[in-house]
Structure formats: structure tokens, C-alpha cells
N, CA, C and O of each residue as an XYZ file, in Angstrom:
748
protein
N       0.848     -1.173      0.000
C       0.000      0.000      0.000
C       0.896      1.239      0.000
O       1.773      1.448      0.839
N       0.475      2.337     -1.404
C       1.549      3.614     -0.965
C       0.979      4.069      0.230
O       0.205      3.592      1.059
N       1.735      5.401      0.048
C       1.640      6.552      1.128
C       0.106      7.047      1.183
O      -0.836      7.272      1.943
N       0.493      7.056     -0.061
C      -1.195      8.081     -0.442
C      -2.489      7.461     -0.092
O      -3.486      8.129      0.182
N      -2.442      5.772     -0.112
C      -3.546      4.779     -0.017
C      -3.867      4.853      1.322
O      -4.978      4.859      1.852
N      -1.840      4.953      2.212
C      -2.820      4.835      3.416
C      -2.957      6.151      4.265
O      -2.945      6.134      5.496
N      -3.105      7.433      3.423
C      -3.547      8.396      3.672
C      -5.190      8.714      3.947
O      -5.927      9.235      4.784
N      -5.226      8.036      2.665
C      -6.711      7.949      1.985
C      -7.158      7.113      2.668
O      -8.373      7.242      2.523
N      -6.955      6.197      3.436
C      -7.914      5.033      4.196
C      -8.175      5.704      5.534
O      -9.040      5.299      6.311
N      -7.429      6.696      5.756
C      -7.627      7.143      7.017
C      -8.674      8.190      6.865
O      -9.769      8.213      7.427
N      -8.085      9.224      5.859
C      -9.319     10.471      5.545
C     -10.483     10.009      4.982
O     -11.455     10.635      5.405
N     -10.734      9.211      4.245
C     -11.961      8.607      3.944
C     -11.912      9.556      2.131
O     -11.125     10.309      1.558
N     -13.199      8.949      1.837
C     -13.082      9.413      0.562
C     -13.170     10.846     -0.326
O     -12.685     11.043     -1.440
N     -13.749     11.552      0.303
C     -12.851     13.162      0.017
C     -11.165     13.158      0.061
O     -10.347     13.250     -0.855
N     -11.071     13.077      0.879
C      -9.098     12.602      0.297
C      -8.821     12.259     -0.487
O      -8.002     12.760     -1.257
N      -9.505     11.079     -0.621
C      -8.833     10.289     -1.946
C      -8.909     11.325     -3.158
O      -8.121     11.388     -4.102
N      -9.888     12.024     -2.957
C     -10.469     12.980     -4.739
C      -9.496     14.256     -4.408
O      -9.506     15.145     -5.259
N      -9.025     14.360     -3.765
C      -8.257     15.678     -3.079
C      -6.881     14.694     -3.971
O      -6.795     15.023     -5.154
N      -6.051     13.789     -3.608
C      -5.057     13.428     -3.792
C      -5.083     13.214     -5.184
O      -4.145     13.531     -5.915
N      -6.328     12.584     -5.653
C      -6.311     12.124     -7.137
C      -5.667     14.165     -7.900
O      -4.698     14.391     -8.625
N      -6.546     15.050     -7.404
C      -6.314     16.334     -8.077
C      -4.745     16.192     -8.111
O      -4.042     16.171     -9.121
N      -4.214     16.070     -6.378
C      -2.476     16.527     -5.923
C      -1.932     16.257     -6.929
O      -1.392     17.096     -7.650
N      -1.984     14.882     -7.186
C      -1.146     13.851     -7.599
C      -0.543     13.749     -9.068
O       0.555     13.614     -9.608
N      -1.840     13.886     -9.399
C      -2.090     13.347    -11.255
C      -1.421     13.905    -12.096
O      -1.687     13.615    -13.262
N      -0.251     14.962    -11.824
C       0.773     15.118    -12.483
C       2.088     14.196    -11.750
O       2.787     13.571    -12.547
N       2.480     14.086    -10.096
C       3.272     13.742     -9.717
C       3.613     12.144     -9.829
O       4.703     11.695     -9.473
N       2.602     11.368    -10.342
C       2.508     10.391    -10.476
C       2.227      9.367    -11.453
O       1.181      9.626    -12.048
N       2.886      8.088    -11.912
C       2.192      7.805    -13.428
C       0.604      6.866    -13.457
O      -0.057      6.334    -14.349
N       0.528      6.951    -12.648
C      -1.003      6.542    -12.620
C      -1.734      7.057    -12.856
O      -1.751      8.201    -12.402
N      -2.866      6.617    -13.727
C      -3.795      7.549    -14.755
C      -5.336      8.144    -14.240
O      -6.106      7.245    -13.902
N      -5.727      9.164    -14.168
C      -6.676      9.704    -13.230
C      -7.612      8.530    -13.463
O      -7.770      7.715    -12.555
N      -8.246      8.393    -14.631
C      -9.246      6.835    -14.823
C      -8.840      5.487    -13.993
O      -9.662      4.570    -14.006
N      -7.461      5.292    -13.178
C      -7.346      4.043    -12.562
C      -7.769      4.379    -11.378
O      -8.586      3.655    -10.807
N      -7.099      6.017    -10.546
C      -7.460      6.569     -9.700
C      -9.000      6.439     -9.568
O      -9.402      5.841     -8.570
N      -9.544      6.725    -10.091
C     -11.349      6.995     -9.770
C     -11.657      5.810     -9.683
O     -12.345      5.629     -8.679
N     -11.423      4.620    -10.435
C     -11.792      3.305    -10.134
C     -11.802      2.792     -8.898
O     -12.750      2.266     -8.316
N     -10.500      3.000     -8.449
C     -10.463      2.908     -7.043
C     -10.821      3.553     -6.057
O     -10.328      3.407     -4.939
N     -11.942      4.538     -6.412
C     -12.735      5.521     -5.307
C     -13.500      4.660     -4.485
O     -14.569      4.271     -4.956
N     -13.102      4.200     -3.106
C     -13.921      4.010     -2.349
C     -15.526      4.716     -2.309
O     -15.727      5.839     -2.771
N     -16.594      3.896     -1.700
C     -17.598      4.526     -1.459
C     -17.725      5.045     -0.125
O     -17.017      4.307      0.561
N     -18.403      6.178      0.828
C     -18.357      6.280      1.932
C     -19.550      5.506      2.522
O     -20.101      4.647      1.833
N     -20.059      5.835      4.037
C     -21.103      5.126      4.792
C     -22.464      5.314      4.247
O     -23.438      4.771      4.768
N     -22.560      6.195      3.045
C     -23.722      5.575      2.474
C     -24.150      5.289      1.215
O     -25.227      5.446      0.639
N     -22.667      4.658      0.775
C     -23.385      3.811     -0.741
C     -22.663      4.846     -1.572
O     -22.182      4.189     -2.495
N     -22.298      6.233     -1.758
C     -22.150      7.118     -2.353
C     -20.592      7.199     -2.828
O     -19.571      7.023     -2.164
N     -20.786      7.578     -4.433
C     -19.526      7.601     -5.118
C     -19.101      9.079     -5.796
O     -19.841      9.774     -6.493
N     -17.641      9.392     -5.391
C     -17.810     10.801     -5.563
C     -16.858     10.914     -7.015
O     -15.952     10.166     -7.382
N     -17.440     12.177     -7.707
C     -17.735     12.078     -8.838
C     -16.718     13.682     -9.247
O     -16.823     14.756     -8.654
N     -15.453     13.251    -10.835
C     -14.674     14.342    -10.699
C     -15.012     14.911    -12.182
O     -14.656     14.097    -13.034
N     -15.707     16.292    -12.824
C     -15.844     16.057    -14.312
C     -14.298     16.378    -14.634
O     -14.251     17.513    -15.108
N     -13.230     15.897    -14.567
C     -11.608     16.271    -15.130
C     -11.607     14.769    -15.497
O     -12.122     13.771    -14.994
N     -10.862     14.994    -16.523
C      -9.964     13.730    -17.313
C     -11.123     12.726    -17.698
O     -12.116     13.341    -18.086
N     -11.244     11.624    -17.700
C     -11.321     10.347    -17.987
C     -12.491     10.096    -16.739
O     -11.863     10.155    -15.682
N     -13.738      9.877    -16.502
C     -14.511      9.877    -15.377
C     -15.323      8.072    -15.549
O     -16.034      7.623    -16.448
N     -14.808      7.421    -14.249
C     -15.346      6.104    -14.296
C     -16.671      5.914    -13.134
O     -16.502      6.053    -11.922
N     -17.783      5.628    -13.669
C     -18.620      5.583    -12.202
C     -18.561      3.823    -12.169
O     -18.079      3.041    -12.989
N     -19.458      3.512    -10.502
C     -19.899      2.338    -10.608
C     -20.496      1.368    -11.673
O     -21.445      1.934    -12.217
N     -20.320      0.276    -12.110
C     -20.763     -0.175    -13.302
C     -22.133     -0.320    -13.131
O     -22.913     -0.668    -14.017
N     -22.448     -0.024    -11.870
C     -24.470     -0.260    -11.513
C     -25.096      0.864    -12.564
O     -26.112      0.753    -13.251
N     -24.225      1.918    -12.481
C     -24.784      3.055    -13.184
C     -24.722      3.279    -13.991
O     -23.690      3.108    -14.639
N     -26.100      3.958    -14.599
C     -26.158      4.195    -15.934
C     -26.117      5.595    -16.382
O     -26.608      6.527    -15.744
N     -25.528      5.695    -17.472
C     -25.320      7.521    -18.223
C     -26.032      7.395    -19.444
O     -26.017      6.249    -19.893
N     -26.673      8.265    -20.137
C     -26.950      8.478    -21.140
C     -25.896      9.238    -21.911
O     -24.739      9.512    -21.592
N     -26.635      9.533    -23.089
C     -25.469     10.617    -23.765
C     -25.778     12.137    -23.340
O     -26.873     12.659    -23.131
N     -24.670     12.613    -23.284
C     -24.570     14.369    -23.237
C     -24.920     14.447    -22.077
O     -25.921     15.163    -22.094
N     -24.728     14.174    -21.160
C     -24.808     13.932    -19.849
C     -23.662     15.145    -18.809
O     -22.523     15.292    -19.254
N     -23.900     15.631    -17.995
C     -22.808     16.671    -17.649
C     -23.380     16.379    -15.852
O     -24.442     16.152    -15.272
N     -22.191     16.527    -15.569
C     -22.235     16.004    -14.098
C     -20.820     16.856    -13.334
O     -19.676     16.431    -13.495
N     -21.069     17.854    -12.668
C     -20.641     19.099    -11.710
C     -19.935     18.551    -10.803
O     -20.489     17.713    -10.092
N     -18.336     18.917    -10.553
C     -17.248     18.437     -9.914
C     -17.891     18.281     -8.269
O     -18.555     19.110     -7.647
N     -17.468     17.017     -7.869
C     -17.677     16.751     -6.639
C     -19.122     16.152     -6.082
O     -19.307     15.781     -4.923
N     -20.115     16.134     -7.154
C     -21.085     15.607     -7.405
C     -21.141     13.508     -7.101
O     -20.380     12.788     -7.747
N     -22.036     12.980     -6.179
C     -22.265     11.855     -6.305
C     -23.491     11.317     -6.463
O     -24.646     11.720     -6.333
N     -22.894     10.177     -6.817
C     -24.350      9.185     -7.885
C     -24.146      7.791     -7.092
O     -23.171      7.059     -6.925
N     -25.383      7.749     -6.712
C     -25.577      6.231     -5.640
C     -25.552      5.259     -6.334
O     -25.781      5.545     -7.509
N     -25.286      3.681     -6.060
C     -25.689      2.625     -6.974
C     -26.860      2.569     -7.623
O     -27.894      3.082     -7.195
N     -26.779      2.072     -8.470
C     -27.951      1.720     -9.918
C     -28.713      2.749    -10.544
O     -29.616      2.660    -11.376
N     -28.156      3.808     -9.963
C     -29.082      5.329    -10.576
C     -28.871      5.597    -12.114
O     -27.879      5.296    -12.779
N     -30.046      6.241    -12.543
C     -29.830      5.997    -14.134
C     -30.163      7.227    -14.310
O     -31.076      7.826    -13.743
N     -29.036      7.841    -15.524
C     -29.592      9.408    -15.826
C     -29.513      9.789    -16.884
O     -28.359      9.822    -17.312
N     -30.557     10.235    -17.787
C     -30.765      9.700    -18.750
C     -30.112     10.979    -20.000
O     -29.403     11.766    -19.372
N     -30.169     11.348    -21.480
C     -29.413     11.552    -21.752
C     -29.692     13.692    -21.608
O     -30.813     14.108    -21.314
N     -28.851     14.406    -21.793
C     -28.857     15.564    -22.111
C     -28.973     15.898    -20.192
O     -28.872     17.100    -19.951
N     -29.099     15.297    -19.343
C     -29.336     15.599    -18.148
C     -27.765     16.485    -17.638
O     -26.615     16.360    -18.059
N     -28.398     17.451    -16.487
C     -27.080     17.976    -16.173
C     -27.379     17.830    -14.285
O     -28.443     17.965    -13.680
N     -26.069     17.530    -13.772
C     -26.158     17.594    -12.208
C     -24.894     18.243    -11.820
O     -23.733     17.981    -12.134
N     -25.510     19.360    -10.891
C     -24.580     20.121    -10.462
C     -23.598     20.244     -9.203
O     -23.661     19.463     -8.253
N     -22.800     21.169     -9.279
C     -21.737     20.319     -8.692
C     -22.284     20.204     -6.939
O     -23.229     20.736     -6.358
N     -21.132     19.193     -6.438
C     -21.538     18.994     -5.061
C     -23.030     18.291     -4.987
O     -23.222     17.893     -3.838
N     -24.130     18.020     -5.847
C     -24.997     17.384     -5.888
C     -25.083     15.681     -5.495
O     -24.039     15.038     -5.392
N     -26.199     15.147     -5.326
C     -26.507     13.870     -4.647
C     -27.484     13.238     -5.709
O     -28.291     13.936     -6.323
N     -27.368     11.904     -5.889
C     -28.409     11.468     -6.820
C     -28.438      9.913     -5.685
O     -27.406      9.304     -5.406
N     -29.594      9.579     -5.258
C     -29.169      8.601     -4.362
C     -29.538      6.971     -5.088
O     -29.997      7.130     -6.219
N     -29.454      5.729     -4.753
C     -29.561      5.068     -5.071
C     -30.722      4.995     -5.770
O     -31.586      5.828     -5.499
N     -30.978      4.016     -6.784
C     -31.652      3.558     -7.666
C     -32.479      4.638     -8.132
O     -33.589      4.273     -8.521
N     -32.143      6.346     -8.223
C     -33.230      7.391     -8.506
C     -32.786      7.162     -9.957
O     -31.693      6.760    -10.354
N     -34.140      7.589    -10.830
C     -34.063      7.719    -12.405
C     -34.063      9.456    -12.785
O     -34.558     10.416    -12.195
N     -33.449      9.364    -13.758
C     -33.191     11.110    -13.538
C     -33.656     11.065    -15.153
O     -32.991     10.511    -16.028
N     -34.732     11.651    -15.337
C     -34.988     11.198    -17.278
C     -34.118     12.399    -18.044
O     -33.251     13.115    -17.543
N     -34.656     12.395    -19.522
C     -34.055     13.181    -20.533
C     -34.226     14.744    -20.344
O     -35.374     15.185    -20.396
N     -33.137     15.644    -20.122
C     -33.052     16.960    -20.041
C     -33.666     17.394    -18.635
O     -34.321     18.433    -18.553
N     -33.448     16.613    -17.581
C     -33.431     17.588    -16.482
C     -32.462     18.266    -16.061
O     -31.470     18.132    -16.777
N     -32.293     19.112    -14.977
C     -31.676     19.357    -14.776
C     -31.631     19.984    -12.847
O     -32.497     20.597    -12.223
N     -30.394     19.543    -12.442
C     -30.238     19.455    -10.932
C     -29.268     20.713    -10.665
O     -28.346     21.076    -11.395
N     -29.661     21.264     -9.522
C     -28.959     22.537     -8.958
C     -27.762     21.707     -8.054
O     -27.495     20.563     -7.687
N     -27.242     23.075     -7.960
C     -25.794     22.733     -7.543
C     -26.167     22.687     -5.620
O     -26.679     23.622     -5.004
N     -25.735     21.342     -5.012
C     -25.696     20.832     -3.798
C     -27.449     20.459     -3.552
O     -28.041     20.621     -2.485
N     -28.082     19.907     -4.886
C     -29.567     19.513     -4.255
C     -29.230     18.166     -3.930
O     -28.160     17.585     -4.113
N     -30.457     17.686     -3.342
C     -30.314     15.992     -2.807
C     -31.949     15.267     -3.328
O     -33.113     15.571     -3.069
N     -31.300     14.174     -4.181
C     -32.047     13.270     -5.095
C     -32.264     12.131     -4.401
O     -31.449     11.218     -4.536
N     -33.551     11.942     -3.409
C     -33.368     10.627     -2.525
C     -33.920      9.269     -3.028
O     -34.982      8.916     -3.540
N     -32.897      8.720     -2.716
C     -33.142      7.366     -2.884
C     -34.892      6.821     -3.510
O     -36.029      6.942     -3.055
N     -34.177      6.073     -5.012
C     -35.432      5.349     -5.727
C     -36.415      6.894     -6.088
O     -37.592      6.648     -6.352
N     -36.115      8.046     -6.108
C     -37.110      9.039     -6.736
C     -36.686      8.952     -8.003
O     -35.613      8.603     -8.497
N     -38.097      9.471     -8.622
C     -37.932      9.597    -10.200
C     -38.344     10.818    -10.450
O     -39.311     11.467    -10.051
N     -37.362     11.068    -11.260
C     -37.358     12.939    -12.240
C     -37.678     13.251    -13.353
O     -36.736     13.117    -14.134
N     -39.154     13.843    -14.096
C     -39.471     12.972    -15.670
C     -38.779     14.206    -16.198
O     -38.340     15.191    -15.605
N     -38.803     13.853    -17.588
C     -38.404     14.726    -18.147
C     -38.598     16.591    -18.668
O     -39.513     17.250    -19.162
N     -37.142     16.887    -18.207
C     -37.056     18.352    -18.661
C     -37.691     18.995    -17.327
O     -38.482     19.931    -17.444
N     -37.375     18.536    -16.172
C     -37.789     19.321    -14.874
C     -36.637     19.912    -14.231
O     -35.593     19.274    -14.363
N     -36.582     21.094    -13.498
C     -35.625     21.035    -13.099
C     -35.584     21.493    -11.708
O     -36.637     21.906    -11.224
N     -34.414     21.478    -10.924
C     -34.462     21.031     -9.463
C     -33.553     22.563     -8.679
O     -32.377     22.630     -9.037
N     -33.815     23.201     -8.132
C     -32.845     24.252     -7.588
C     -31.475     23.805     -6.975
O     -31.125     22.625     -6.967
N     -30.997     24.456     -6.648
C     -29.813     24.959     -6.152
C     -30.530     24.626     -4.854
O     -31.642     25.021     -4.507
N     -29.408     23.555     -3.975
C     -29.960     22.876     -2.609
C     -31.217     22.348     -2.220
O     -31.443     21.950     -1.077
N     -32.410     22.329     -3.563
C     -33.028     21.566     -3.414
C     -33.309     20.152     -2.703
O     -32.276     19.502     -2.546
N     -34.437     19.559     -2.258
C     -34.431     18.425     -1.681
C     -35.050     17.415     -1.856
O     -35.860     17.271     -0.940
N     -35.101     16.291     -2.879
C     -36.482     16.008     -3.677
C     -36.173     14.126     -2.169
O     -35.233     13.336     -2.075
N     -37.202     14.211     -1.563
C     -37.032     12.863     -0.605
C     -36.877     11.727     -1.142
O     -36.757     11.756     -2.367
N     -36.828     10.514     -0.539
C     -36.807      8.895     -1.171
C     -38.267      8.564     -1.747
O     -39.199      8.924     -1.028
N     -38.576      7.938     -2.931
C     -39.415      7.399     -3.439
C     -40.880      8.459     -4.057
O     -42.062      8.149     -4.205
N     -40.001     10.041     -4.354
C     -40.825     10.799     -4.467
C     -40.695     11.128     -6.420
O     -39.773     11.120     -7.235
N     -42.104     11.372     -6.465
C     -42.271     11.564     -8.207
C     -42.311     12.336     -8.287
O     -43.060     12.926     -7.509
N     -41.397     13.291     -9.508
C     -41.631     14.515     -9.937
C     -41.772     14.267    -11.276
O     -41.048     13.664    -12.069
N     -43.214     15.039    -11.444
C     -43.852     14.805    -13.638
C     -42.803     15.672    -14.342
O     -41.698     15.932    -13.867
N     -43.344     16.161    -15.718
C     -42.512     16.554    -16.669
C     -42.365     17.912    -16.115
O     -42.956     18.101    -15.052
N     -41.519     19.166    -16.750
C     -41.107     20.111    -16.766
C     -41.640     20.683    -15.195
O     -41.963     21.849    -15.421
N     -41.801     20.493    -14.201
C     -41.997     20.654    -12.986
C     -40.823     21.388    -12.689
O     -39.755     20.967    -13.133
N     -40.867     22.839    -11.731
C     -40.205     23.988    -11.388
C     -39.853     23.222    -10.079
O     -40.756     22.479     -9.695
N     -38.866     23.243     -9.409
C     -38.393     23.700     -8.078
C     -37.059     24.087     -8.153
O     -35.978     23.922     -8.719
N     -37.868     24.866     -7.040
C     -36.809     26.364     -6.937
C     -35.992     25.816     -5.589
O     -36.157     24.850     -4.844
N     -35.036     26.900     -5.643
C     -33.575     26.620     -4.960
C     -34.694     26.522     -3.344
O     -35.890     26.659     -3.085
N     -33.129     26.134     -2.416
C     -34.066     25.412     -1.112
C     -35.207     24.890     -0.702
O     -35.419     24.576      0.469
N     -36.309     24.715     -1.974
C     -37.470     23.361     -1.860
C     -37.335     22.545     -1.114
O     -36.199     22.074     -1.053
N     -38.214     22.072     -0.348
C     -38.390     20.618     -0.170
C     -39.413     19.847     -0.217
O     -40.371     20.004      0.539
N     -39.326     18.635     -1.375
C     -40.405     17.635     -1.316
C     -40.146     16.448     -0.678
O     -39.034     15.938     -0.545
N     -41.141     16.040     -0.306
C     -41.136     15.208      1.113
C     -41.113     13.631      0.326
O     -41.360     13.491     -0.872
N     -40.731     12.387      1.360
C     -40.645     11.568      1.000
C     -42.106     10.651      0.074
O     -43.297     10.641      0.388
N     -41.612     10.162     -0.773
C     -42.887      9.713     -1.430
C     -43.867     10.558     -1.762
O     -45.016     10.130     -1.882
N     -43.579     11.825     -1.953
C     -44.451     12.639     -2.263
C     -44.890     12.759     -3.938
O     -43.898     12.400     -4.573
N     -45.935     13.106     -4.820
C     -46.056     13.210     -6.117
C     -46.095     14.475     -6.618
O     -46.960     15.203     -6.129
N     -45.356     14.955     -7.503
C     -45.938     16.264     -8.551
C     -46.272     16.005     -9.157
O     -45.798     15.004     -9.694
N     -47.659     16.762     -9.806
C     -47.742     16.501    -11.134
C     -47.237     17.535    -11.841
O     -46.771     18.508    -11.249
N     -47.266     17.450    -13.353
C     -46.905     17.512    -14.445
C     -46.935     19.385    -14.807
O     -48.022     19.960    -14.746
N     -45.814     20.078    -15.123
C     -46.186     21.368    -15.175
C     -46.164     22.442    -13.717
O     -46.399     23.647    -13.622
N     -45.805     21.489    -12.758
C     -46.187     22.466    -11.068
C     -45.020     22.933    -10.836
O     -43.946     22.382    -11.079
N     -45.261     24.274    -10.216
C     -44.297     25.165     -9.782
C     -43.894     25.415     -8.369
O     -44.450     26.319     -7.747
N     -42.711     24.476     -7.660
C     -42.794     24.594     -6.405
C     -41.651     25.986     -5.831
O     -40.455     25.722     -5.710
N     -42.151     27.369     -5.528
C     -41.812     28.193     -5.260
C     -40.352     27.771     -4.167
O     -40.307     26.867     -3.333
N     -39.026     28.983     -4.608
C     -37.910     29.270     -3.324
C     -38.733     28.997     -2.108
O     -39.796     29.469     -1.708
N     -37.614     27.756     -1.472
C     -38.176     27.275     -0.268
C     -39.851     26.458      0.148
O     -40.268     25.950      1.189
N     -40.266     26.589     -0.773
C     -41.566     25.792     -0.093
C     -41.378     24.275     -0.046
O     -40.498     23.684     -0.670
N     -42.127     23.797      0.613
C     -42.284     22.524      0.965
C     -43.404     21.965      0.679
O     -44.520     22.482      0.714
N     -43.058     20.675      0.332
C     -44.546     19.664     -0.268
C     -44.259     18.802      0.878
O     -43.096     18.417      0.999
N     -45.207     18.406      1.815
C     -44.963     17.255      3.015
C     -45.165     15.968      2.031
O     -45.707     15.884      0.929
N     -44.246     14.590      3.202
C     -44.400     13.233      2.968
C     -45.565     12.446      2.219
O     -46.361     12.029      3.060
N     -45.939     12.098      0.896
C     -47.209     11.351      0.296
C     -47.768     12.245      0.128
O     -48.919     11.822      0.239
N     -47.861     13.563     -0.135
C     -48.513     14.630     -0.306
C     -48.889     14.356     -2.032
O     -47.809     13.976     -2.484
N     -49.805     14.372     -3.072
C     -50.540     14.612     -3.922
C     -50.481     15.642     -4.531
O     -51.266     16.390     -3.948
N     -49.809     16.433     -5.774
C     -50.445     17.734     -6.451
C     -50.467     17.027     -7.953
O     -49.779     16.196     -8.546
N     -51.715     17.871     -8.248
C     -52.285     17.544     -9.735
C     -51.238     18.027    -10.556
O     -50.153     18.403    -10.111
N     -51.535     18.021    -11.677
C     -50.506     18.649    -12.669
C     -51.225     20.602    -12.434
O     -52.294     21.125    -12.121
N     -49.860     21.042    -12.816
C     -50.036     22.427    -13.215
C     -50.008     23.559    -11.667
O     -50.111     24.777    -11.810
N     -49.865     22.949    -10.350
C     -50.138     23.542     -9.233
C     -49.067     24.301     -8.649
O     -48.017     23.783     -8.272
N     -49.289     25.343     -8.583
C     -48.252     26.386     -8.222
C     -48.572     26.791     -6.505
O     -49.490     27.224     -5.809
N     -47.243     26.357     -6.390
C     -46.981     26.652     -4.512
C     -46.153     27.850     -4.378
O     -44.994     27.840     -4.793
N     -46.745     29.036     -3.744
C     -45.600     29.819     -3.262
C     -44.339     30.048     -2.918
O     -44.044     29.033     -2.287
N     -43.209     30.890     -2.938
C     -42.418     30.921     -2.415
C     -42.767     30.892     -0.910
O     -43.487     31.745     -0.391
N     -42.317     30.052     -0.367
C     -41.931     29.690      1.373
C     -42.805     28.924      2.057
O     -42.596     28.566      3.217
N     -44.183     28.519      1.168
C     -45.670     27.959      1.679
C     -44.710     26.834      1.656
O     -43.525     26.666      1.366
N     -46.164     25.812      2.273
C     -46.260     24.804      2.788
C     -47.806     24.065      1.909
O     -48.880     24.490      1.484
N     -47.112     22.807      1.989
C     -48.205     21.886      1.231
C     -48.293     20.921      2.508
O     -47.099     20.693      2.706
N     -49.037     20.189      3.536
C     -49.057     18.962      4.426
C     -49.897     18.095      4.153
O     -51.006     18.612      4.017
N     -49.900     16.694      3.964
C     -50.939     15.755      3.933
C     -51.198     15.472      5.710
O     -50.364     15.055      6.514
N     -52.753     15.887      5.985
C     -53.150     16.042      7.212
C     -54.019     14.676      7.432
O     -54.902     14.607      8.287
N     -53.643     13.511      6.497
C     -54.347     12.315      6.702
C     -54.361     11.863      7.943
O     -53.934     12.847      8.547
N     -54.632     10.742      9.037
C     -53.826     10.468      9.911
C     -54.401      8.616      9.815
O     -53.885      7.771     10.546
């Protein structure tokens, strides 16, 4: 094990992408072997460099024209489909489908198994929860949050900062304020 490996086993995997930058002139190892060997951290997550030669997990799938924002990670089996862009420092979590021409703000979080249809796009620190649907061209704006398992429909505009609560329901076309609140008050 070099120096650097057992640098990197200690710092965990931000190091490693820190050293891959240091290195990749000082060394003849090729940034594409480097990334291969990117550990994942404690949750499944693979961190992601757009420089040189970029290898993800083989679970994952890319489309074409695909653009993906330095420091950005993509969970196992997530599929994103083509013309999509994710920005940097962003999260796409396991098994989420990200369709044709969306597009993700820089540091939002894509939770686990959600699906993103096409040509929607997601703010800047956005928060879309696990197992939540968002329809076609659907707005959310920077610091959103939609709740777990929650649905949009098709065309809705979720205003800076508002929130859609957990299993919450909107039809297509429904426009939420900046900072409101949507709650499913089922019990």
C-alpha cells in the first residue's frame, strides 16, 4: 500500500479525490485508474470528478450528453438519462431515475429510488425525498423541499423554499408559493 492509499484510508473518501487532483501530475497513474479505485463512503455514495477520464460504478447508468458538476455523487444503480445535467456537489441517491433533459442545482439531494421525468428542473440545494415523483417540466426552486414519497404533477411550480410534506398529492399544473407549505393532514 503507498503513502497516499494509506492516507486515503484514514481520511476517507474526500481525500482520496483531493489526492487524485495533488497527484495526477506527480505520479504515473492515470486519473481513470485513480477513480476506479474511489472508495464509497457510509452511504453507498460515489464521488464524482468532471476532469480527465470519469469512471462511475458499473451499476450506473449515463446516457449521452450527460454533464455532471465536480464533486457531485451518484448512488448505486441510478440511471440518468441523456442531455441531463447535475450540479456540482450534488446527490443522486440510489436507484433514482433522472430522465431526458433535467436538470439538478448545484448541492440539491435526489433521494433514494425518486424519479425525475423529463425536462424538470431542481434548484440549487433543493431536496427532492426517497421514493418521491416529480412529472414533466416541474419547477423547483432553490431550497425546496419535497417530502418523502411525495407526487408532482406535471407542469407544477414549487416556489424558493416551499415545501410539499411526505405522500402529499399535487395535480398537474399547481403552483406553490415561495416559502408555503403543502401537508398531507391524513392520519
Amino acid at each position: 500500500m503507498t503513502e497516499i492509499e494509506k492516507q486515503d484510508e484514514r481520511q476517507g473518501p474526500q481525500a482520496l479525490i483531493e489526492n487524485i487532483e495533488a497527484h495526477i501530475v506527480e505520479d504515473e497513474l492515470s486519473l481513470y485508474e485513480r477513480i476506479v479505485a474511489c472508495p464509497e463512503d457510509e452511504d453507498g455514495w460515489r464521488y464524482v470528478l468532471e476532469i480527465g477520464k470519469i469512471k462511475f460504478d458499473d451499476t450506473v447508468r449515463l446516457g449521452d450528453n450527460v454533464t455532471i458538476g465536480d464533486g457531485a455523487r451518484i448512488g448505486k444503480f441510478a440511471e440518468i438519462a441523456d442531455g441531463a445535467i447535475v450540479g456540482e456537489l450534488a446527490k443522486v441517491g440510489r436507484y433514482a431515475g433522472i430522465a431526458e433533459s433535467v436538470t439538478i442545482g448545484q448541492g440539491a439531494h435526489i433521494g433514494r429510488g425518486a424519479t425525475i421525468s423529463q425536462g424538470a428542473s431542481i434548484g440549487d440545494r433543493a431536496h427532492v425525498g426517497p421514493g418521491a415523483l416529480i412529472g414533466e417540466l416541474v419547477v423547483i426552486g432553490d431550497l425546496a423541499k419535497i417530502g418523502d414519497s411525495a407526487t408532482i404533477g406535471a407542469y407544477c411550480d414549487i416556489g424558493e423554499g416551499g415545501i410539499v410534506g411526505s405522500e402529499c398529492e399535487l395535480g398537474a399544473g399547481v403552483q406553490v408559493p415561495q416559502d408555503s407549505w403543502v401537508v398531507n393532514t391524513k392520519e
